[in-house]
TIVO-2410 file (N, C-alpha, C; in nm, 3 decimals):
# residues 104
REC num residu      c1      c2      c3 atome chaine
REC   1      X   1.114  -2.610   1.937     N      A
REC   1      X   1.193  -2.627   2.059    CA      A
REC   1      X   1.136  -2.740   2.146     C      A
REC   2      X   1.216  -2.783   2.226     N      A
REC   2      X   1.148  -2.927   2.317    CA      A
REC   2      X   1.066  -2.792   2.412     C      A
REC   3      X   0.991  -2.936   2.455     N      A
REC   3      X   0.882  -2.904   2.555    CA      A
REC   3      X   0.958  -2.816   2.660     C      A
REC   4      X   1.033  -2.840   2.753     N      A
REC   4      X   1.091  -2.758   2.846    CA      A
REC   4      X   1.135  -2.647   2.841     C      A
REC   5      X   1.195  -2.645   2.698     N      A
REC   5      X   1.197  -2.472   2.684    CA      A
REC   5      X   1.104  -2.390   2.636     C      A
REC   6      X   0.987  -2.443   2.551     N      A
REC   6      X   0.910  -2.407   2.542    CA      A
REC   6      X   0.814  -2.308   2.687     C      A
REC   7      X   0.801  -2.430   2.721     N      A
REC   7      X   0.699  -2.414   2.866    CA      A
REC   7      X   0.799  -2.305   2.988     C      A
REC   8      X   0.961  -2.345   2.988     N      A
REC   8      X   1.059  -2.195   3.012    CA      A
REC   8      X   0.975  -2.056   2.970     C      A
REC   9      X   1.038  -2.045   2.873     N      A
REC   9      X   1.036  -1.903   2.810    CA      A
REC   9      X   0.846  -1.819   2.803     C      A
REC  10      X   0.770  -1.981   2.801     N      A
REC  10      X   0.655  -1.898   2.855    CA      A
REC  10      X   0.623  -1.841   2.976     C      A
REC  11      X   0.708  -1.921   3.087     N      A
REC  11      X   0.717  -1.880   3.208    CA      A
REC  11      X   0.754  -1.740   3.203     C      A
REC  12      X   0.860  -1.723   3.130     N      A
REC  12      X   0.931  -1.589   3.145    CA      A
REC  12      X   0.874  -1.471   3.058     C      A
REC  13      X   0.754  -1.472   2.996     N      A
REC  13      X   0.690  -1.380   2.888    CA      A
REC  13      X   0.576  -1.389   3.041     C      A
REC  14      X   0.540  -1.473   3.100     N      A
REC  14      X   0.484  -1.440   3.209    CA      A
REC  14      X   0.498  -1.346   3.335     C      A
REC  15      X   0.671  -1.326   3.368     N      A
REC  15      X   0.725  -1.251   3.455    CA      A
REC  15      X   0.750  -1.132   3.411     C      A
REC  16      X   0.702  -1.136   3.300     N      A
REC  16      X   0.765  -1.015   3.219    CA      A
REC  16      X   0.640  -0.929   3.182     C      A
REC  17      X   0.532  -1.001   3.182     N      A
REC  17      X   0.384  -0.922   3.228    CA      A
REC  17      X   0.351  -0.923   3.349     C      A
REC  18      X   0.421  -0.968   3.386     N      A
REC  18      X   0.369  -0.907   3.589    CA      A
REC  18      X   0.449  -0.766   3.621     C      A
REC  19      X   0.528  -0.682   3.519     N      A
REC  19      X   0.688  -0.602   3.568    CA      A
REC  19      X   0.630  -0.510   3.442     C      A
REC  20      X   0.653  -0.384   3.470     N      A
REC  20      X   0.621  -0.254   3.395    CA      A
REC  20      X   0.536  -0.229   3.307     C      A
REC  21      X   0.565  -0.206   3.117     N      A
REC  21      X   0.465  -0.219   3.064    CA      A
REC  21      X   0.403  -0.331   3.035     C      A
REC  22      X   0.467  -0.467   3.082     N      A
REC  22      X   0.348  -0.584   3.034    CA      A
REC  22      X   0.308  -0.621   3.147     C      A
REC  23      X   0.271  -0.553   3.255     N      A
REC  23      X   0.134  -0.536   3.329    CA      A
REC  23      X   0.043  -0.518   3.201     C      A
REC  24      X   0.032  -0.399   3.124     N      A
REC  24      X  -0.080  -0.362   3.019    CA      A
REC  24      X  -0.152  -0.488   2.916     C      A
REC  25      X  -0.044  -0.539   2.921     N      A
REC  25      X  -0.100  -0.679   2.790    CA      A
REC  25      X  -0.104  -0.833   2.899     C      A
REC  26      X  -0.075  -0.849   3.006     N      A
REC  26      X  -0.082  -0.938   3.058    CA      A
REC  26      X  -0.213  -1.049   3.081     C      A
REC  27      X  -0.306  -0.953   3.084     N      A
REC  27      X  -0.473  -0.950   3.036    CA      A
REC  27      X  -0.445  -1.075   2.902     C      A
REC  28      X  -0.341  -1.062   2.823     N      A
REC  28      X  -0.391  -1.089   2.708    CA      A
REC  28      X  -0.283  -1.242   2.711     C      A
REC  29      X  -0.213  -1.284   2.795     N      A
REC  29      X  -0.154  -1.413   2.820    CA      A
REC  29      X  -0.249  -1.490   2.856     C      A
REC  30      X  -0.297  -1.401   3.024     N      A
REC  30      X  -0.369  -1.478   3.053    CA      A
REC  30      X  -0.510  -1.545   2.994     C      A
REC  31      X  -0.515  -1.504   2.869     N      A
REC  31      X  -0.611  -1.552   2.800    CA      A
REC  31      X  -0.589  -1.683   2.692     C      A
REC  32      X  -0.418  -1.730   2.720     N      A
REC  32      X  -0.406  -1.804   2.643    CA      A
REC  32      X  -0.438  -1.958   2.687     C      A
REC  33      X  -0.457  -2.069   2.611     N      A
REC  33      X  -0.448  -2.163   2.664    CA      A
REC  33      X  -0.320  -2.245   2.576     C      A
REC  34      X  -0.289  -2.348   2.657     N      A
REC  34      X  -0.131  -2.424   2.646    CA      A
REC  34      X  -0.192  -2.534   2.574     C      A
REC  35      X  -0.119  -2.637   2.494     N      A
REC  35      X  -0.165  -2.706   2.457    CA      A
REC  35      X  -0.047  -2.847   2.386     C      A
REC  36      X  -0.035  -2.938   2.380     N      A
REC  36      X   0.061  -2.994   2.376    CA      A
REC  36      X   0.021  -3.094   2.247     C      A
REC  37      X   0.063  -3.114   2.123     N      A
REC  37      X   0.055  -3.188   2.036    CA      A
REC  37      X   0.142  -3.249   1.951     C      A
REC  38      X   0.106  -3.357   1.850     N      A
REC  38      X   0.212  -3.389   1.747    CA      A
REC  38      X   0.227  -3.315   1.596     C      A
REC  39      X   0.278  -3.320   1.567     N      A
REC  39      X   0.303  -3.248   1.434    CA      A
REC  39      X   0.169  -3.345   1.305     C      A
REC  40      X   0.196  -3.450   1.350     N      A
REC  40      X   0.118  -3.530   1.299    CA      A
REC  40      X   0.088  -3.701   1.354     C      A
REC  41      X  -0.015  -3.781   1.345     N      A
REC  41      X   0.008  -3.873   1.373    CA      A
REC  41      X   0.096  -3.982   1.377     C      A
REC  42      X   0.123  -3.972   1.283     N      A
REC  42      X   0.251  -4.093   1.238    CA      A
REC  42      X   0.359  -4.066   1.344     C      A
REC  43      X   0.400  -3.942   1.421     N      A
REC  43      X   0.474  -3.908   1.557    CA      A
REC  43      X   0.426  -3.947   1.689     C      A
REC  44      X   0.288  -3.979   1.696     N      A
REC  44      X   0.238  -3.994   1.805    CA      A
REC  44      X   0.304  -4.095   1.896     C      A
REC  45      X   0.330  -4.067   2.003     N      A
REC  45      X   0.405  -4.134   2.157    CA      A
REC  45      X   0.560  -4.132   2.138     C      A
REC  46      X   0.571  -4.032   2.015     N      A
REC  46      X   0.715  -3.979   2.014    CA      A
REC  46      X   0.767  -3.855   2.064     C      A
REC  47      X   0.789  -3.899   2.230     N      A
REC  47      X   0.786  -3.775   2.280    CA      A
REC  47      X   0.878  -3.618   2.207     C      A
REC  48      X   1.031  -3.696   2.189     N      A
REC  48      X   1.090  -3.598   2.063    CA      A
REC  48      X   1.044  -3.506   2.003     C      A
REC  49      X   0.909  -3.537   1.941     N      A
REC  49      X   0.844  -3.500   1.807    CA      A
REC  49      X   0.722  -3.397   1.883     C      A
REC  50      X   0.672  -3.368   2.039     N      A
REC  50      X   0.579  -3.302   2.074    CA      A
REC  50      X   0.594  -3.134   2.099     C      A
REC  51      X   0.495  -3.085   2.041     N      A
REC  51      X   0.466  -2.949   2.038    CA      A
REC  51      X   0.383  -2.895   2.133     C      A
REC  52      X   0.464  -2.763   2.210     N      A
REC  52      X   0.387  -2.739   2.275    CA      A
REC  52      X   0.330  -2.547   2.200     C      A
REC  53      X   0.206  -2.523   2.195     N      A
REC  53      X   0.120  -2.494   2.152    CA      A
REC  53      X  -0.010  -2.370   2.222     C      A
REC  54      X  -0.006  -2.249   2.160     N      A
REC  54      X  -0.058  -2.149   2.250    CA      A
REC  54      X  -0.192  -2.110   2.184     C      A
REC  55      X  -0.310  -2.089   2.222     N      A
REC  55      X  -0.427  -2.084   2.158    CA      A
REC  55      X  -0.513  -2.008   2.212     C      A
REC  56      X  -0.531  -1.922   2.138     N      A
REC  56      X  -0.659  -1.814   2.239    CA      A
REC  56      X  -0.769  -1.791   2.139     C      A
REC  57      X  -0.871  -1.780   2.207     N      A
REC  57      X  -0.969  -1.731   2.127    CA      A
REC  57      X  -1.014  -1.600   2.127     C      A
REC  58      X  -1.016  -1.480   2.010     N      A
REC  58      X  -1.052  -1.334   2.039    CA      A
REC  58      X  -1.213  -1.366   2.006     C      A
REC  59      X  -1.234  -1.252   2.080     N      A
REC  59      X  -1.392  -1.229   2.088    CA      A
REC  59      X  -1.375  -1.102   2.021     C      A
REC  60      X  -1.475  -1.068   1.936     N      A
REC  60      X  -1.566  -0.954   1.842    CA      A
REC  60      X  -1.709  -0.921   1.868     C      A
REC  61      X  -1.746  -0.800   1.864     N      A
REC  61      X  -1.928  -0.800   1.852    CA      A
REC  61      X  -1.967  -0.811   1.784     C      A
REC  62      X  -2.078  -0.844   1.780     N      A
REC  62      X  -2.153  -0.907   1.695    CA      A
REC  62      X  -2.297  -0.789   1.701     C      A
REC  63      X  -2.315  -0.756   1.560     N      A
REC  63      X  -2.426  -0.676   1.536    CA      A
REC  63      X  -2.455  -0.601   1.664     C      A
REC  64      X  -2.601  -0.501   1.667     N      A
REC  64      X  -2.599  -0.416   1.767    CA      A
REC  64      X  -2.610  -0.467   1.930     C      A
REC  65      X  -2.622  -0.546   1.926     N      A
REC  65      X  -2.609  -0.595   2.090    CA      A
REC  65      X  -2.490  -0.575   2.137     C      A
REC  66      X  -2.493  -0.617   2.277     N      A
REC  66      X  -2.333  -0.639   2.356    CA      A
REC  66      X  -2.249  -0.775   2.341     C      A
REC  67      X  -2.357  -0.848   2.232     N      A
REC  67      X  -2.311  -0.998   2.263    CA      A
REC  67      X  -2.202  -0.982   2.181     C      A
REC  68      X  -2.134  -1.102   2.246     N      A
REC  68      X  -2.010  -1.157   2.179    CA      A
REC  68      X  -1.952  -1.256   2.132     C      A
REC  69      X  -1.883  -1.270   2.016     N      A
REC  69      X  -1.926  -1.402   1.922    CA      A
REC  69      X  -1.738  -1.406   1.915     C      A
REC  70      X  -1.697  -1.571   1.949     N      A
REC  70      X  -1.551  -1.611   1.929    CA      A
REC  70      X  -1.491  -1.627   1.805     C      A
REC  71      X  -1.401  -1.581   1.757     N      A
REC  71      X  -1.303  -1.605   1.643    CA      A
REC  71      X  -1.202  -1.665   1.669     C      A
REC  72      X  -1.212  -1.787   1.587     N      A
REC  72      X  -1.076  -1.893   1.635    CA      A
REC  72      X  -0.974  -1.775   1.538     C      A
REC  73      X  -0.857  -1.787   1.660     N      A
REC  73      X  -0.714  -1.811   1.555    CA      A
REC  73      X  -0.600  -1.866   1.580     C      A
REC  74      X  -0.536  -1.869   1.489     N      A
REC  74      X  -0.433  -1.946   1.465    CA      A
REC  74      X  -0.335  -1.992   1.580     C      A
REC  75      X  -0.350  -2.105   1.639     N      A
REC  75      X  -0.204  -2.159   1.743    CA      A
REC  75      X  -0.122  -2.070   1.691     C      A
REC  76      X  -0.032  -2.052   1.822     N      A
REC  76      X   0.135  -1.992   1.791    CA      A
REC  76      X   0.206  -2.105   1.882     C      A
REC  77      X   0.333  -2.091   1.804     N      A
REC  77      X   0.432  -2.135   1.876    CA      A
REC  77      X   0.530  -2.080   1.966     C      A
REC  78      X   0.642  -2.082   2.044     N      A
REC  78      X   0.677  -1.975   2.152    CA      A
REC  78      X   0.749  -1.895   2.088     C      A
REC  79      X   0.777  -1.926   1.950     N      A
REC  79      X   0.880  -1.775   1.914    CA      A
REC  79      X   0.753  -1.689   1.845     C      A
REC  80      X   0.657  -1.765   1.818     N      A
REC  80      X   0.543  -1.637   1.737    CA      A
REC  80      X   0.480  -1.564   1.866     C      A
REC  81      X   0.493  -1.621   1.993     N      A
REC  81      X   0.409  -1.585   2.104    CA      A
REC  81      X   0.521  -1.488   2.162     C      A
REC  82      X   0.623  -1.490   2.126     N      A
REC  82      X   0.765  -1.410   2.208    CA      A
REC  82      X   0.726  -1.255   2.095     C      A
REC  83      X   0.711  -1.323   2.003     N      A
REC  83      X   0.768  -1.191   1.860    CA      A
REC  83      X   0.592  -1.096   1.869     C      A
REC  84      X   0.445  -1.146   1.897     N      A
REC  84      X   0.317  -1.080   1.914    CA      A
REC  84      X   0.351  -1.039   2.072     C      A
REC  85      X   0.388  -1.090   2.186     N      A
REC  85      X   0.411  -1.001   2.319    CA      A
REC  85      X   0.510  -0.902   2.250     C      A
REC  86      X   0.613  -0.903   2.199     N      A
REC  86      X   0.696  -0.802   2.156    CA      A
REC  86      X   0.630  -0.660   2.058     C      A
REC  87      X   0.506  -0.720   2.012     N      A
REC  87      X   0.473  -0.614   1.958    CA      A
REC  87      X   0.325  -0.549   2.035     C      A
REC  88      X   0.276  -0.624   2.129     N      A
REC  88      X   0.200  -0.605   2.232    CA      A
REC  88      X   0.252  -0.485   2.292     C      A
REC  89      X   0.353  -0.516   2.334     N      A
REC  89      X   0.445  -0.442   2.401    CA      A
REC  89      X   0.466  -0.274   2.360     C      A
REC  90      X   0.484  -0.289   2.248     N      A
REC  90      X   0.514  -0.201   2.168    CA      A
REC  90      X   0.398  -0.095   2.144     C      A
REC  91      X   0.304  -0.152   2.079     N      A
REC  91      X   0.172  -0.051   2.092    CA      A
REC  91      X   0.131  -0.001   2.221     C      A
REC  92      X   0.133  -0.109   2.345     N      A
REC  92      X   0.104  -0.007   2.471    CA      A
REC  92      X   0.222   0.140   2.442     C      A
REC  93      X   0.276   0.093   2.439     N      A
REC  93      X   0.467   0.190   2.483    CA      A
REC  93      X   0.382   0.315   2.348     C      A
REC  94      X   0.342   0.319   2.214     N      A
REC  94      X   0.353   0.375   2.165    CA      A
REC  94      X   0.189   0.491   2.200     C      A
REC  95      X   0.095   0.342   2.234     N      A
REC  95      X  -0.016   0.448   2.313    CA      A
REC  95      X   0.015   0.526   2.424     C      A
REC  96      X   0.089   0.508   2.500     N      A
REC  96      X   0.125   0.583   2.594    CA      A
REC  96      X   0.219   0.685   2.560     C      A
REC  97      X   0.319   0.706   2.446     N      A
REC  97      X   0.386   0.797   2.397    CA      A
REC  97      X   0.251   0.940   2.346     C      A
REC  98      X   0.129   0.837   2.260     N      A
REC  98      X   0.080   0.938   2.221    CA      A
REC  98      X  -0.006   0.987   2.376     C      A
REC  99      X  -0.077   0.961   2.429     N      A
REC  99      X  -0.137   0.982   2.560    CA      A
REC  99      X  -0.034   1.121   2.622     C      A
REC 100      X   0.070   1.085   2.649     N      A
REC 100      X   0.191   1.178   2.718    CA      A
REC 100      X   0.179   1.310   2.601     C      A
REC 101      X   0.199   1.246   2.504     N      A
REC 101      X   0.156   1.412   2.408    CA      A
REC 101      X   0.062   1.445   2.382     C      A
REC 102      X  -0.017   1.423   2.392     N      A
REC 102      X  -0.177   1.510   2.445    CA      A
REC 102      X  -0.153   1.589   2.574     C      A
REC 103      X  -0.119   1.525   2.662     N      A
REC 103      X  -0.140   1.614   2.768    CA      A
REC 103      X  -0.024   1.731   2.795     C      A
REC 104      X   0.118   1.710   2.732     N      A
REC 104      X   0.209   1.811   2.709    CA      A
REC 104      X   0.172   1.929   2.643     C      A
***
């Protein structure tokens, strides 16, 4: 998608963790960083051709300490970043289904 809708619809996966259950995963946007690139060089200063680009790094522990050691992964693009909030989404909704039946 061009840049503008891109950088749109992240806006709006943003408003959409400020409002009910993605308060719960919002933690986990704000951990992303934006990033704007070409597909490849041979595109370069073709604005047309620019990607915009979501990148976070998860952290894991590492052996018995508290420390914590980064795992790159994989850029998403805004429909892989629309379709992982969608399932973000989903596991809160389903932890909280089980939570509610415990205490029933």
């Amino acid at each position: 998608p061009h840049v503008r809708d891109a950088l749109h619809r992240w806006q709006q996966l943003r408003l959409r963790a400020s409002r009910g259950d993605g308060r719960k995963v919002a933690h986990k946007l704000r951990k992303l960083t934006v990033s704007f690139m070409y597909p490849s060089y041979e595109y370069d200063s073709n604005q047309k051709m620019l990607e915009v680009r979501f990148h976070q790094e998860m952290t894991q522990r590492t052996g018995r300490s508290n420390a914590r050691s980064l795992r790159p992964q994989e850029d998403l693009c805004i429909e892989e970043l629309e379709e992982q909030f969608e399932t973000w989404l989903e596991e809160v909704r389903q932890a909280d289904d089980k939570r509610r039946a415990k205490l029933a």
